[in-house]
N, C-alpha and C positions, 0 to 999 in steps of 0.2 A: 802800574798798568793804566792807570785812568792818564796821565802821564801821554803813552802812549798812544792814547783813545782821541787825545785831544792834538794831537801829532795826524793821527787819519782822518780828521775831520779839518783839520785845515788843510791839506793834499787836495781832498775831494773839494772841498769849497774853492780852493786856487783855480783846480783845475775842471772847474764849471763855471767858474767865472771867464775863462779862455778857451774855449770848446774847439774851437776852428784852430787854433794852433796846438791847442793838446791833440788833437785828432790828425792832424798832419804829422807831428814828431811820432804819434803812436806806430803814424803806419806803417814805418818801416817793422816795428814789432811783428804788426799785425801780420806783414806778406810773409815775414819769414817763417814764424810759427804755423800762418795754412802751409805753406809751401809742405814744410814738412811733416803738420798731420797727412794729409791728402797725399805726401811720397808713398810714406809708411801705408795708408791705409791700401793705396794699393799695390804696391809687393807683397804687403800681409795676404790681403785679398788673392792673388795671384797663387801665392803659394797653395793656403789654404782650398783654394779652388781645386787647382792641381791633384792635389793630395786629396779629396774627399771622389775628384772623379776617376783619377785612376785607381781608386781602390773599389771604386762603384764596377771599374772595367777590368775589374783584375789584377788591382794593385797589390789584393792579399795573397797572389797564386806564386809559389816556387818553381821554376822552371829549374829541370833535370833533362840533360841528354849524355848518352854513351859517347864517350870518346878515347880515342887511343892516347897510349904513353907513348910521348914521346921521348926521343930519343936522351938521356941526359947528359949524355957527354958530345962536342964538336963533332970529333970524328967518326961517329956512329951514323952523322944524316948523311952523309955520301954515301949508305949502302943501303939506308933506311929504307920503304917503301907503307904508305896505312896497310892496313892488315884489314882483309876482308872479313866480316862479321858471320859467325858463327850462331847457331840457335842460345849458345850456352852466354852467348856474352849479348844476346838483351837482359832488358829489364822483367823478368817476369814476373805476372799476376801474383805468383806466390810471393814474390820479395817484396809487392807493395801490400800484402794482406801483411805483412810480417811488417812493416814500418807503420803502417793505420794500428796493428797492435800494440806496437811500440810505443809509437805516441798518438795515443786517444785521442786527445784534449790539442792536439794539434792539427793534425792531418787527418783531414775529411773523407777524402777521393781523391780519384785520378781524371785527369783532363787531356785525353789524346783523340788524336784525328790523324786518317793516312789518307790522299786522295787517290781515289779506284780510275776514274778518267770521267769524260762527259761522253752525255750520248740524248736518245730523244725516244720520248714515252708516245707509242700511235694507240689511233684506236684501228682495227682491223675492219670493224664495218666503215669506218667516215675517214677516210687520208686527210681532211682538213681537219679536222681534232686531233694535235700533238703536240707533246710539251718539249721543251728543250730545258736539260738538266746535268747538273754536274754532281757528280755521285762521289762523298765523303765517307770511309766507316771512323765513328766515334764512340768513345765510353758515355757510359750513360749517361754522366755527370759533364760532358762535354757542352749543353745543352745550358745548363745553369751556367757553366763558365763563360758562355756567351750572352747569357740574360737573353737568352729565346724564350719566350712562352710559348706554351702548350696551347693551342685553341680548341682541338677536338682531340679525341682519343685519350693516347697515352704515349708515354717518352717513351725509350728504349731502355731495356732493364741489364743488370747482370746475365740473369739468364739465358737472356736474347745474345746477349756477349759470346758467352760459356758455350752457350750449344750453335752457334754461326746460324743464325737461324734467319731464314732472310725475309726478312721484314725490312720497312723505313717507315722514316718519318719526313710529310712532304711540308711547300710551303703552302699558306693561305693564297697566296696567288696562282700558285698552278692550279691548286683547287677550282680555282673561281673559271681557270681559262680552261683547263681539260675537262674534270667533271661536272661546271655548271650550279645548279643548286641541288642536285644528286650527294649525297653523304658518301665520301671516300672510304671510308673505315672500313676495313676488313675485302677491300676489293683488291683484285690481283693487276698489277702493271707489269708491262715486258719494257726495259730500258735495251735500246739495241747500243750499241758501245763498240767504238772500234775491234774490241778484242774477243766481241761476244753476245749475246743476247741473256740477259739476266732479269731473270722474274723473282718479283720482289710482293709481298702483302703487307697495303698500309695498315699501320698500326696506329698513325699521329698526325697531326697537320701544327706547326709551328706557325707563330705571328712572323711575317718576313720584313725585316727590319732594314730598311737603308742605309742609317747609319753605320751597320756592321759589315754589310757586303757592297756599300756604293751606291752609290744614285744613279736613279734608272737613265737609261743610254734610252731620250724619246725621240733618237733618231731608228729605232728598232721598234718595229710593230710588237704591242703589247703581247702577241699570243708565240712572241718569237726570241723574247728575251729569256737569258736561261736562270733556272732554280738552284738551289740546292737541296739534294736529296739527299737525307742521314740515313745511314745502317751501321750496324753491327761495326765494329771494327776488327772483330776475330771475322767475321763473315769477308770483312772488306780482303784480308788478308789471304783468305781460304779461295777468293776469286781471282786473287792477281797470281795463284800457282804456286805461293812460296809457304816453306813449312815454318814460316815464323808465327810465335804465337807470341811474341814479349813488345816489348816499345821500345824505339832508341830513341824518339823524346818525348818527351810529356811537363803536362803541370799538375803539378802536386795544392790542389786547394787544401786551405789554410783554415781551419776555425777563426771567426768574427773577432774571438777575444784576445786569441793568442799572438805573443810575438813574433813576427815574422822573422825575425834576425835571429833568433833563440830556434825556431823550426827550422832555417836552414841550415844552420849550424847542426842539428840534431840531425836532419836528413845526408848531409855530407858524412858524418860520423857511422851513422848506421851502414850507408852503401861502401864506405872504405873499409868496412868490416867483410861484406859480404862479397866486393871484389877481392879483398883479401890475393887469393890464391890466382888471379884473372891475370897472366904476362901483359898482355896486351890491351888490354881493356880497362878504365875505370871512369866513374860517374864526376860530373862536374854540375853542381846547383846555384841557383842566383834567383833573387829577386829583384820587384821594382825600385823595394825601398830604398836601396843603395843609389839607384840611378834617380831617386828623388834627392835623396841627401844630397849630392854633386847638385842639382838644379836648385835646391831650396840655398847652398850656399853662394852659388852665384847671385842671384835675387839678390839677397844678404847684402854682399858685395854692392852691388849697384846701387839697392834702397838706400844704404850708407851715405855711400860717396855721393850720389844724390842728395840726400839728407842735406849734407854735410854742407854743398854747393849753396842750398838754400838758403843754409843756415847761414850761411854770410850775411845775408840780411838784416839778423841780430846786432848783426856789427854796425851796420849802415844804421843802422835805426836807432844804437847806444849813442852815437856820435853826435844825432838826432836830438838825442834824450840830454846827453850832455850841453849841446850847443842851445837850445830852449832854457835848459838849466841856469846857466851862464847870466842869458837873456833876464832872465825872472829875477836873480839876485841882483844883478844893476837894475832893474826897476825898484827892486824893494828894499834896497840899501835904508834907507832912512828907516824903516819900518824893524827893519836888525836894528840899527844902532838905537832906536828907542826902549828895543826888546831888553838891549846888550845892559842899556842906561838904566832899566827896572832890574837890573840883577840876572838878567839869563847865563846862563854861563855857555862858555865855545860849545862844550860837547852838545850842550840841547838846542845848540843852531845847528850846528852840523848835520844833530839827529835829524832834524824836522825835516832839513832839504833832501836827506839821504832819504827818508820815508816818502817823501814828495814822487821824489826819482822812479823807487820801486813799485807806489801806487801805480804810477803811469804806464810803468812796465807791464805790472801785473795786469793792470785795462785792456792795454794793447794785446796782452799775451791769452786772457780771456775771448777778445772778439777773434782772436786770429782762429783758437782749436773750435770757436762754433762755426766756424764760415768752413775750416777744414773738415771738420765732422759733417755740415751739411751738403760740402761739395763732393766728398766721398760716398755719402747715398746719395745723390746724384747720380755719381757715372757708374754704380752700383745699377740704380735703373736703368741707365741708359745700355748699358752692359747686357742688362737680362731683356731688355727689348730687341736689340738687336739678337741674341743667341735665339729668341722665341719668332720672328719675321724669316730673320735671313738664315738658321740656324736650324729648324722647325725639326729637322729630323733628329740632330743628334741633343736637342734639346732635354729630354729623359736620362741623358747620360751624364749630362755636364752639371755640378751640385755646385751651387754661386754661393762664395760664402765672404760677404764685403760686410765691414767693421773698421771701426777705428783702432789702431794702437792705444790702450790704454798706456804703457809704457812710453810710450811716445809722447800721449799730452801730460804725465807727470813730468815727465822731460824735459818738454816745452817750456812747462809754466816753472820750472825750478832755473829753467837756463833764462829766461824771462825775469826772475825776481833778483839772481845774477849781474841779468844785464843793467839794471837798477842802480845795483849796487856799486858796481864798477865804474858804470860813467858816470852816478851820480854823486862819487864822493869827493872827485874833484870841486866841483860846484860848488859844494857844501862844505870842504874843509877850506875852501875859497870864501867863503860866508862868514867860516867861525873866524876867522882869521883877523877880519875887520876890528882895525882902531873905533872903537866907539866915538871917538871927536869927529873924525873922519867920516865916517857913517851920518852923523847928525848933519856935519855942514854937506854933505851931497844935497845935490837940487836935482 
């Protein structure tokens, strides 16, 4: 060991006596190893972003809709036609109180919305006082699924569902342009709608959000851009004439904890039971995280082969490390051969230059993961400066999550100690090699 100790102390002492040519052969180490912390850290970055905002936007939600069977043999779709839907082949409230039974610990709520049409809220004393609004009915849980907050009142409830009861919930900006600083709550609106005149009593005012419905069109006078208005969705139903009470689609929220892959599996299971006896009818489920998996593998893909690209540099930069190598033993040939003259034996010349080699590596492979690591929070801030400027709206939604590859710079520095070793053994099996007479008479 001590052996050895005195093997890294003359490496380090060679190669601070040559700063400026140790420091050029390094850098080829150095670009390759940033190159490829700084890949990694942002494809990591990239994914992990990905994945923390669309589960922030409903990554955890199961989407379920009705759809027909189709036909499973060729010659059946030439006489095939969809089949019009019946009340019996929704989805009904009871079949999702019976799947929330089923799995507790999975399945939360239900997340549906039907659109009723747009129309425009007046006041009857002032024709200049009117809102323009697009009328949604939703589950109550519809609300959370969109990350609306509540600013006054109260959400819309089951009951409000159950008994069509017609209520809404407006936004904070029609507030501010229809009623002014007058408290909405509990006041009665008439929405006129192609199809009808429908009075409604606020129950709620949600925060209205641009990044979920667009950014404001400010070639439209503020008092003329339209809202949206939430109601009931057994209300919304009970208005457009039809005797449906069930969903043909919806999203099934997901418990925080729970696996999403395991609840949809569980929710396909359960409605294949309860279509069971349905000719024509049955449920089809899916989530995000499958259409992440496909995107996280591509990433994968690219960071690699990227990687990879960079990682050529390693090579450029051994060649570097060997060619230096080279250099250093013909200057110090006499310096071996005196070593060789006191009794050294090959192997612990060899050692010494093969240690030399790896030190170098390992220097270069050190400065390369901090300049990578530092330039990775770099365009980490520079990333969340421009999402915070240019971004401002949907900034609340987008969760920035930049880091280095830990796997990456063990990587590095091992493909680094490697590189060392490889180009430096030529050098140095070239070193032990030397005729001691030989060695001495060099000038």
């Amino acid at each position: 060991m001590s052996q050895f100790y005195e093997y890294l102390k003359m490496a380090v002492s060679n190669i601070r006596a040559n700063k400026m040519r140790s420091f050029l052969t390094m850098l080829g180490i150095i670009i390759g190893v940033s190159s490829v912390i700084i890949i990694t850290t942002i494809g990591g970055s990239i994914q992990s972003t990905l994945t923390a905002t669309l589960n922030s936007m409903g990554g955890n939600m199961i989407s379920v809709y009705v759809q027909a069977r189709y036909p499973e043999n060729e010659e059946d779709w030439a006489t095939w036609t969809y089949p019009d839907m019946r009340e019996e082949d929704y989805v009904s409230q009871e079949m999702i109180d019976g799947l929330i039974a089923a799995y507790p610990d999975e399945i939360t709520g239900i997340a549906a919305q039907n659109y009723l049409g747009s129309g425009q809220v007046k006041d009857e004393a002032d024709a200049d006082i009117y809102a323009n609004v697009s009328i949604n009915g939703i589950t109550p849980e519809y609300l959370s699924y969109m990350k609306l907050k509540i600013r006054r009142g109260r959400n819309l409830t089951a009951e409000d569902n159950a008994g069509r009861k017609r209520v809404c919930v407006i936004a904070d900006t029609m507030v501010k342009n229809y009623f002014g600083d007058s408290n909405p709550i509990g006041e009665q609106i008439s929405v006129a709608t192609e199809t009808g005149v429908f009075d409604f009593v606020v129950v709620g005012v949600y925060e209205y959000n641009q990044a979920l419905f667009g950014r404001v069109d400010v070639t439209v006078a503020e008092k003329d851009r339209s809202t949206e208005m939430m109601i009931p969705l057994q209300t919304c139903f009970k208005l457009q004439g039809n005797d449906q009470s069930g969903y043909e689609y919806f999203n099934l929220m997901v418990a925080p904890l729970a696996d999403v892959e395991k609840a949809t599996a569980d929710v396909i299971t359960y409605f294949e039971e309860v279509y069971s006896r349905n000719d024509k009818f049955n449920i089809y489920a899916y989530n995000m995280a499958s259409d992440m998996g496909m995107i996280n593998t591509v990433i994968n893909v690219i960071t690699i082969a990227v990687s990879g690209i960079a990682a050529i540099s390693l090579i450029v930069g051994g060649v570097g490390v060997m060619n230096i190598m080279l250099v250093s033993i013909t200057e110090r040939t006499r310096e071996i051969g005196v070593r060789m003259a006191l009794g050294a034996k090959r192997g612990t010349i060899r050692m010494q230059f093969v240690i030399e080699a790896i030190v170098l590596c390992l220097i270069g492979g050190m400065i390369g993961v901090t300049i990578g690591i530092a330039v990775g929070a770099l365009l980490g801030q520079i990333a969340g400066f421009v999402i915070q400027n240019m971004y401002a709206d949907y900034s609340s939604y987008i969760i920035m999550d930049v880091h280095p590859s830990g796997q990456a710079i063990i990587l590095s520095m091992f493909f680094s100690m490697l590189t060392g070793i490889f180009f430096g053994y030529y050098p140095a099996n070239k070193a032990a090699k030397m005729e001691v007479i030989d060695a001495l008479r060099y000038e």
